[in-house]
N, C-alpha and C positions, 0 to 999 in steps of 0.2 A: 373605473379601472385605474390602478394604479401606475406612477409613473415606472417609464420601462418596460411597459404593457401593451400589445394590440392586439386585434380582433382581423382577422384576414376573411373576408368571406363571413363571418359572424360564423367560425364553421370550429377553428382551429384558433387556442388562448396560448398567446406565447410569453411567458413571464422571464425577462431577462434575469431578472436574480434571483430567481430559483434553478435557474440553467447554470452563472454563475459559481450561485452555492454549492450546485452537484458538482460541477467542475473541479471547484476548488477542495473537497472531499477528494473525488478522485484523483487527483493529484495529490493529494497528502498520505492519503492508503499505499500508490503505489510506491513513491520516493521511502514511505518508511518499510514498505516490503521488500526496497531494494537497497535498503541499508543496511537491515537484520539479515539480511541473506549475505552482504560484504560481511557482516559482524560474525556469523554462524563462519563461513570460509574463511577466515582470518586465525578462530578459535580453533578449528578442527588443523590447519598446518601447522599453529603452535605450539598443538596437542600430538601432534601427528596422528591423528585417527578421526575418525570422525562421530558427531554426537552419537551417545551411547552405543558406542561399537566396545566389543569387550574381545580382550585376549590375556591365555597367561601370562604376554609378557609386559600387559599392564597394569598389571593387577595391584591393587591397593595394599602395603604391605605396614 
């Protein structure tokens, strides 16, 4: 077994840095899902509308 490794019961394998590594994934998914979502509401008040909403009086001329 590797270090970072035990055996509890020989029943259940708990690998610290694969817990770690999940971790730190999920933390990186979510900080950039709640960055693109500040970036998305930033653009749509600049725009005043929101993505791909259409009206005549925005209409590309």
């Amino acid at each position: 077994m590797g270090e970072g490794s035990r055996t509890l019961g020989k029943v259940v394998h708990i690998d610290e840095g694969q817990i770690r590594d999940h971790l730190g994934e999920l933390v990186r998914g979510t900080v950039e899902e709640t960055l693109n979502a500040m970036l998305d509401a930033e653009a749509d008040a600049l725009c005043g509308a929101q993505r791909y909403e259409r009206s005549p009086a925005r209409a590309v001329r």
